[in-house]
N, C-alpha and C positions, 0 to 999 in steps of 0.2 A: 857540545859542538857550537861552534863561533860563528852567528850568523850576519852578514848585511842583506840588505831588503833594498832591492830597485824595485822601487811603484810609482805608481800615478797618482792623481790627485781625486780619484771619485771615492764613493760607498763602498767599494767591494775592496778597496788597498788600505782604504783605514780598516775594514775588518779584517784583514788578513797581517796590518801591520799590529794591530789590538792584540791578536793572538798570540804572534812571535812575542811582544814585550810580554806578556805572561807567561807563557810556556818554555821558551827558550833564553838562549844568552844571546840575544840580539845586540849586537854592537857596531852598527852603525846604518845608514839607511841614504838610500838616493831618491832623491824625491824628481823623477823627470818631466822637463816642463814640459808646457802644450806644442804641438806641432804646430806650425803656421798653417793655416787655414785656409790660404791659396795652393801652398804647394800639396796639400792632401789632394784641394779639387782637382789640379792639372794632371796629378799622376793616377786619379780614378779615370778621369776623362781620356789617356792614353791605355789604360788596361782595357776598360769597358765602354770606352765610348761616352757621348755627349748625349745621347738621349735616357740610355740607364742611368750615367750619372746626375741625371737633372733629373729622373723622378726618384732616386734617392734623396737627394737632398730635397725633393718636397715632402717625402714620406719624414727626415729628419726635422724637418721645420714645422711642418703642418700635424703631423699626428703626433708624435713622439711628444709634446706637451700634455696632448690629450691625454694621453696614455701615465703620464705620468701623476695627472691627478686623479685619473678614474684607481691607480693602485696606490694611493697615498695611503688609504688604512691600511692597507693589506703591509705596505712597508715600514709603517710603524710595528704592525705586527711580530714581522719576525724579527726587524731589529730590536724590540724587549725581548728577545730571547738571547739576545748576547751583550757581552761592553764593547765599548765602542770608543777609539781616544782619537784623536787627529793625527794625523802623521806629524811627528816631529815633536808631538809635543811632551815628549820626555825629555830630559840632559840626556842624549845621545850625541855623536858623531853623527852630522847631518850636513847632506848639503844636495843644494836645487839646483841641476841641470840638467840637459841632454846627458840621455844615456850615453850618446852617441862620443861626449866629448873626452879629450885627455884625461880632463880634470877629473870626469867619474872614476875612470881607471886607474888615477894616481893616489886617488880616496880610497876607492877599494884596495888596492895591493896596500897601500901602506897600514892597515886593519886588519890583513895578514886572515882574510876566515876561512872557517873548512868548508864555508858553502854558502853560495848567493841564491838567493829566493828572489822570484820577480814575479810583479803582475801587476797589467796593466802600464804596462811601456810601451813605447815606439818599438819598432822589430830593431832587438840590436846588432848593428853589422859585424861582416864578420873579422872587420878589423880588428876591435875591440873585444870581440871574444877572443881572439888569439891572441890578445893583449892581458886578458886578464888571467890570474897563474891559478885559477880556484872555478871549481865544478858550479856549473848556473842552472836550477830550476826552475820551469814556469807553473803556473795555477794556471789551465788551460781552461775556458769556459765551453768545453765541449770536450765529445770521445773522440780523438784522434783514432788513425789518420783520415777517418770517416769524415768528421766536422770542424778540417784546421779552419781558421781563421776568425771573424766575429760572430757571437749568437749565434754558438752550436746548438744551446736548447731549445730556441725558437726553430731554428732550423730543422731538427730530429723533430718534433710533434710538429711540424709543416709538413712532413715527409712521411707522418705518422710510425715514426719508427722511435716509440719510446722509449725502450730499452736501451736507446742509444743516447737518451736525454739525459748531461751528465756532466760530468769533469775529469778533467785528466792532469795529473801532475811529469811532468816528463822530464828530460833533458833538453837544453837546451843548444842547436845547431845552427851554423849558416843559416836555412830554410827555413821555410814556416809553419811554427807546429811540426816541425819533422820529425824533432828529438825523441828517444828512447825513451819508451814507456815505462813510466818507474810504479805507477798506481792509477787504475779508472774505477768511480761509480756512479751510478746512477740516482735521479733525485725523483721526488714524486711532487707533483704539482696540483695547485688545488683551480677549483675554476674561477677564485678569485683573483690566478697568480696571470701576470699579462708579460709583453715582451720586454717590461722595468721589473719585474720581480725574479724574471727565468736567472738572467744573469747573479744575483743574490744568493738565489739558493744554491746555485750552481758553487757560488764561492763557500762559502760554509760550508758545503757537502766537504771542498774541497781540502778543510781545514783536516779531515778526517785523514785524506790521504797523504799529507804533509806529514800528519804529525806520525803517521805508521812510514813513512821515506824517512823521515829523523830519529825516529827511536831504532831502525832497523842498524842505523850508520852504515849504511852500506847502498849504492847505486846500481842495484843490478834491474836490468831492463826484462820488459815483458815484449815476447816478438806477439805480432798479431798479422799470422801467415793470410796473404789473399785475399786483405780487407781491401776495400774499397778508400780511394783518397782524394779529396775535392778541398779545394778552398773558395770559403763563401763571405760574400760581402752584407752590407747592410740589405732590407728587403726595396723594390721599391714601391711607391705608394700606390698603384694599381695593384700587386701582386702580394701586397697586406692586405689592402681591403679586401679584394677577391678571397682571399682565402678565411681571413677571417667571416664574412657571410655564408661562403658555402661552409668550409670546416670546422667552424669556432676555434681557430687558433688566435689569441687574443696576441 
């Protein structure tokens, strides 16, 4: 099966990009660049407002480093339990843009694959899904349609609903996280794992269900009658601390 890979540029798309070049016939890859970083603020600041979005972005500025060195062992840790290559850097068909733009879609179709993987993009519109002639997977870092959007894991153990702590591989629609559930499971966390390591395991866990969607060759969906469906943003930094003191959700 003939795959391209649209990812982003962090930890969790070179392992998921590391995987495909091993296991699969990866033959080509989009590498989506950063979003501009104004236009994020203004469209949080229209969803949720000016006072949620300004104590997100100090929970992103002020904790989120913290946090990334209090799990630094811990993330060397699980990364010696895989390999691990940069995105691109094989002799593939590669190329860095917006997901969003012509040029990805003219990459892609002219690569001709039976199936696009993604993780870790911009949401792609739905222009260019109906532009594009080939079935698109996400690596969802939560259990849909419970935990669409970012830091489903941290979210399910804030909410103390573990079982729901996890990943989902789906289809990809219009909407967000909406697509057809093609594989969910869950991951188990240690208490040295914080809200930089949930997302990791989450992706690895998620390697599991990719490769059981690929070897199946076949997209058949799982309904999940009368679940509950939210989409959830980053935390913000009252409402981390709070809960990490009372809860210990790290």
């Amino acid at each position: 099966m003939k795959i391209v890979l649209l990812c982003g540029r962090d930890i969790n798309s070179q392992i998921v990009y590391s995987f495909l070049k091993k296991n699969s016939q990866l033959i080509g890859v989009v590498e989506d660049i950063p979003i501009n970083k104004k236009k994020i603020l203004r469209r949080r600041i229209k969803n949720l407002g000016f006072i949620t979005t300004f104590s997100q972005l100090l929970f992103i500025k002020l904790i989120t480093p913290l946090l990334k060195l209090e799990s630094k062992k811990r993330v060397k840790e699980i990364l010696s339990e895989i390999e691990i290559e940069k995105v691109g850097s094989a002799e593939l068909p590669f190329i860095s843009c917006s997901v969003n733009d012509t040029s990805s879609v003219d990459f892609i179709n002219q690569l001709s694959p039976d199936i696009i993987v993604v993780n870790g993009t911009r949401i792609i519109s739905k222009k260019n899904i109906n532009l594009i002639n080939y079935p698109l997977i996400n690596i969802h870092v939560g259990i849909t349609p419970k935990y669409r959007g970012v830091h489903g894991g941290y979210w399910a153990l804030n909410n103390n609903d573990i079982k729901n702590c996890g990943v989902t591989v789906h289809l990809i629609d219009p909407g967000i996280d909406t697509g057809g559930i093609l594989c969910q499971k869950s991951i188990k966390v240690k208490s040295t794992d914080n809200f930089i390591t949930y997302p990791i395991l989450q992706t690895i866990k998620g390697l599991e269900c990719l490769k059981e969607v690929l070897e199946k060759n076949s997209l058949n969906v799982t309904q999940k009658e009368g679940s509950v469906s939210k989409l959830y943003y980053h935390p913000t930094i009252i409402n981390y601390l709070k809960n990490r003191i009372l809860n210990k959700i790290k």
